[in-house]
N, C-alpha and C positions, 0 to 999 in steps of 0.2 A: 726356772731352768732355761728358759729362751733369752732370757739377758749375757745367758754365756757366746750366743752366735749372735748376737744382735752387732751391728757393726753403724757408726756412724760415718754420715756423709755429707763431706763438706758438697756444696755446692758452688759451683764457678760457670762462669759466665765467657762466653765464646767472644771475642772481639772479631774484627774483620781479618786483621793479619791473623789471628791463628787459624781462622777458616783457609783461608787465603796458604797457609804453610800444609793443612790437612791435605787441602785440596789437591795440591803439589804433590804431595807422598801419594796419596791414593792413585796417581797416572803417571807415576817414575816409570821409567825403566829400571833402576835402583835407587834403592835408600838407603843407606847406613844410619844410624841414631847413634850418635857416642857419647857417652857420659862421663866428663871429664871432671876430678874430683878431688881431695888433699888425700883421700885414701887409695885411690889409684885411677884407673881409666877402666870403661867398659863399650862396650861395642856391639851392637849388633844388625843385622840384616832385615827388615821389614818384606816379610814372605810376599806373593801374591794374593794367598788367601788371605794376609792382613790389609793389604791394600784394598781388597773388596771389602771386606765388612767395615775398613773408614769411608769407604766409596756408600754404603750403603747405610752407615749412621749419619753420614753427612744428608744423605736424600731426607732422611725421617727429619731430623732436624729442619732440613728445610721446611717439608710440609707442616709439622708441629709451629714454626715461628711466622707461617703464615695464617692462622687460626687462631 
């Protein structure tokens, strides 16, 4: 029965530019993210409260990849 919520997860691997691009979004003033595609376009605005919790996974991350 628990293999029906079981979800698997790929794992990936942070380089510097995409730290370097999080980091940027987490201290905008705005962000937009558009998702440009053959089936259409999408868009959206990157709240404040999302801006803090990449501001605040990026912290954990730090400290996890210094240990």
């Amino acid at each position: 029965m628990l293999e029906k919520h079981m979800i698997k997860l790929k794992i990936q691997y942070c380089n510097d530019s995409y730290m370097e691009m999080l980091e940027s979004v987490s201290v905008s003033q705005e962000t937009i993210v558009r998702f440009i595609g053959d089936s259409g376009n999408f868009e959206f605005i990157v709240s404040q409260d999302e801006k803090e919790a990449i501001a605040d996974t990026i912290e954990l991350y730090n400290i996890l990849s210094e240990s």
